[in-house]
C-alpha positions in Angstrom: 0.0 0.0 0.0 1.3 3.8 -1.1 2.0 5.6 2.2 -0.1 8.7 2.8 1.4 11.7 2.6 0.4 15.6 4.1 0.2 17.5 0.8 0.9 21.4 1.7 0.2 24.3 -1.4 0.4 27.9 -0.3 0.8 31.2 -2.6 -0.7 34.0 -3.6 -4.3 34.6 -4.2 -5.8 33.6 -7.2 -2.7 31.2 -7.9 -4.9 28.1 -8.3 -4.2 26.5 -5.3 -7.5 25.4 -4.7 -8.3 24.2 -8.3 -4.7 22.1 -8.0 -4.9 20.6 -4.5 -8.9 19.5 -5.6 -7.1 18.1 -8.4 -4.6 16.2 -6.2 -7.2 15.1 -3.9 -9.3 13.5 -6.2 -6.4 11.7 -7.8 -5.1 10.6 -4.1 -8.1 9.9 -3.1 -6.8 12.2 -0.2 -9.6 14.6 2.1 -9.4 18.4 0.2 -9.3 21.2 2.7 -10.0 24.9 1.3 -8.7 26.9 4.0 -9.3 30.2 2.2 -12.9 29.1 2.4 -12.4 29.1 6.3 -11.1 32.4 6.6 -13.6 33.8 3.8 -16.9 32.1 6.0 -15.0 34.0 9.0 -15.6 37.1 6.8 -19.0 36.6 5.6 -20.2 35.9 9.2 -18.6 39.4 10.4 -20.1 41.3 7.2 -23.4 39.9 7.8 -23.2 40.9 11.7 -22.1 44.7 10.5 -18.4 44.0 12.1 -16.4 45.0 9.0 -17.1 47.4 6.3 -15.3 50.1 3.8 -15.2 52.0 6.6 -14.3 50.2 9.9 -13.4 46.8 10.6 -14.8 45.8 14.8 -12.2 43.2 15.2 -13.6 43.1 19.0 -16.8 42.4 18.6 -15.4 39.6 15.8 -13.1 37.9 18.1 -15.9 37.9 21.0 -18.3 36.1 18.4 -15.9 33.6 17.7 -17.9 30.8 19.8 -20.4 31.1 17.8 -19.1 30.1 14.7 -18.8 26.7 13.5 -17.7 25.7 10.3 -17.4 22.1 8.5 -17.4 20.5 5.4 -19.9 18.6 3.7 -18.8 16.9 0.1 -21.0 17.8 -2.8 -20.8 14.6 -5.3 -22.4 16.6 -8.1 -19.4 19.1 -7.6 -16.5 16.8 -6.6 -15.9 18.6 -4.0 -16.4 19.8 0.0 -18.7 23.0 0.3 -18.2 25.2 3.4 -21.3 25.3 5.7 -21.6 28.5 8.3 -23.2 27.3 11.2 -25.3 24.7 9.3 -25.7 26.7 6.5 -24.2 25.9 3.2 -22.6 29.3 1.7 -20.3 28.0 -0.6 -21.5 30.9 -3.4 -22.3 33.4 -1.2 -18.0 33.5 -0.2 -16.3 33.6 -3.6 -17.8 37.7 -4.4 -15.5 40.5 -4.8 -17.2 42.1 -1.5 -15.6 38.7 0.5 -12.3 39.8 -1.2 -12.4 42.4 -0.2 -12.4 42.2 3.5 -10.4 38.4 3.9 -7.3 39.3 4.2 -7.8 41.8 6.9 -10.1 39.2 8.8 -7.3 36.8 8.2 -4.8 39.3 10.1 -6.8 38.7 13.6 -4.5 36.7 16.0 -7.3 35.1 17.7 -9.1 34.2 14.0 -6.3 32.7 13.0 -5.6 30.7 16.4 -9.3 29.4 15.9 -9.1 28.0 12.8 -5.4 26.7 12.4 -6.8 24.4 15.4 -9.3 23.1 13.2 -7.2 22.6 10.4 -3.8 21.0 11.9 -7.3 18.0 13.9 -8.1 17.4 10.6 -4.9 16.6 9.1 -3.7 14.7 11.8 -4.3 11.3 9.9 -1.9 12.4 6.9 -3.6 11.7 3.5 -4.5 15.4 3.2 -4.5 17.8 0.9 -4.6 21.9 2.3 -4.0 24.8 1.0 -4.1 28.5 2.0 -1.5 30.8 3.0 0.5 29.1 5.9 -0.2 25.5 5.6 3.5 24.6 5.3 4.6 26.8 8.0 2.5 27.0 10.8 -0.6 24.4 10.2 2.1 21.5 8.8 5.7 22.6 9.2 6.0 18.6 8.9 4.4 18.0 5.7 5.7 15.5 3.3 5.6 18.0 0.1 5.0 21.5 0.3 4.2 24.1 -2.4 4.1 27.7 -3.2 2.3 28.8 -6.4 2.9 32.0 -7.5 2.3 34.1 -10.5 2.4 37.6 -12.1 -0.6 40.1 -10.2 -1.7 40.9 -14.0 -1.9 37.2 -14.5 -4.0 36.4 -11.5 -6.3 39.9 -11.7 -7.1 38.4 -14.8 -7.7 34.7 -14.1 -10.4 35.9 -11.0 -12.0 38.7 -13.7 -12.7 36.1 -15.5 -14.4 33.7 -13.3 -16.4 36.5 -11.6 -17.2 37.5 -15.2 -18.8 34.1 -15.9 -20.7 34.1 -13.0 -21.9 37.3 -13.6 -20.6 39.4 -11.1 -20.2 43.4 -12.4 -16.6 44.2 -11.7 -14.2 45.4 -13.7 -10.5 44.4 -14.2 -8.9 47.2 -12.8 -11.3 46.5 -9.7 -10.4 43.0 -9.0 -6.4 44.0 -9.6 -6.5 46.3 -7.1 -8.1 44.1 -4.9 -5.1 41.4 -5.7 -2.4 43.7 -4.8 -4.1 44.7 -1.9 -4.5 41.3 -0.6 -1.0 40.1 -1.3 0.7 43.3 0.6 -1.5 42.5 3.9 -1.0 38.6 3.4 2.7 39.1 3.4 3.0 42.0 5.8 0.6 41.2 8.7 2.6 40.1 11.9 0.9 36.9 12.6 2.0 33.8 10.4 2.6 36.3 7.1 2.7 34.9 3.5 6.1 33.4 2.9 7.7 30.6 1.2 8.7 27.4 3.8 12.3 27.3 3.3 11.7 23.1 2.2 8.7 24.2 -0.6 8.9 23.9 -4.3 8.0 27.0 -5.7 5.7 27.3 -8.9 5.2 30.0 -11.2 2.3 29.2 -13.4 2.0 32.3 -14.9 2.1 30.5 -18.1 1.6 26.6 -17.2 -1.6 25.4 -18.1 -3.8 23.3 -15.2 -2.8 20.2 -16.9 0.9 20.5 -17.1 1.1 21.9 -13.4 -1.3 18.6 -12.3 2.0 16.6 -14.0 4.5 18.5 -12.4 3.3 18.2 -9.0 1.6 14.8 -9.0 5.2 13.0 -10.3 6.6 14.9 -7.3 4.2 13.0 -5.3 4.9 10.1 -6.9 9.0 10.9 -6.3 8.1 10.8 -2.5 6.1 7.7 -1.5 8.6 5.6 -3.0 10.8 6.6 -1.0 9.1 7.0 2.5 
């Protein structure tokens, strides 16, 4: 039997991660774990309680809410993948819009947040045969993980990539919207004090500015491959 592996992929928004590691999973036959999804329920819950807005962010009132909120997982067979429920309810659509984006990475900067969640997420990993991603899954969730990647790409490249899928979902935003929004969220991911974007000193980084999702799938699965033999 193939030993089970922790599979670790952090990078910058709108890098893939998520469409890779679902990839991975699936392959595996591994548990998928969107921790951006987390962070982005997290968000939803504090818009919808009038906590954040353009205007003022109530981290206080956020971090004394936080027993309230329970998240989980629930796989979707039609999708192939786990949707995010928010205290029971499933809001899997209502977290990918720009207005999320807009406010994540600043929810994701709360100590006390991040403490909550990073529980949640090293419990569920703790039987290996995982697949995570987010922004410091191979540094603070599982500094011990097997393989560990960083995707990166151009900010042009990945404004353009998340246009496009809120274009095709019908969301009204513009280009020069959403890349604003991508360099905003990659200088407070990599300059908040708690657990910042950076690259574990044992990851592989990947630029896929120009790799399509089927030659990146390649790359990283015959990595995989590469280390059960050998474990």
């Amino acid at each position: 039997m193939t030993k089970k592996i922790t599979i670790a992929i952090d990078g910058f928004s709108s890098t893939g991660k998520s469409t890779l590691a679902k990839q991975l999973a699936k392959h595996l036959g591994y548990i998928y774990v969107d921790t951006g999804a987390m962070y982005r329920a997290v968000t939803f819950f504090a818009m919808k309680q009038g906590y954040i807005n353009t205007d003022a962010f109530d981290s206080t009132s956020l971090i004394a809410s936080l027993p309230a909120i329970r998240l989980h997982f629930e796989f979707n067979a039609e999708l192939g993948f786990a949707e995010v429920f928010l205290n029971d309810f499933n809001v899997e659509t209502e977290i990918r819009t720009i207005e999320v984006s807009r406010f994540v990475s600043k929810v994701a900067e709360v100590s006390q947040v991040r403490a909550k969640l990073v529980e949640q997420q090293k419990e569920m990993g703790k039987n290996k045969a995982i697949v995570m991603d987010g922004r410091d899954i191979g540094t603070v969730v599982f500094p011990d993980a097997e393989l560990k990647i960083f995707m990166t790409a151009s900010a042009s490249t990945r404004a353009q990539r998340r246009y496009d899928e809120l274009i095709a979902k019908g969301d009204a935003v513009t280009y020069d919207e959403v890349l604003k929004n991508v360099e905003e969220r990659d200088y407070i991911d990599t300059h908040r004090e708690d657990s910042p974007l950076v690259m574990a000193e044992d990851a592989i980084e990947i630029d896929n500015s120009h790799l399509s999702r089927e030659e990146q799938f390649a790359q990283v699965l015959e990595m995989v491959n590469d280390i059960t033999k050998t474990i």
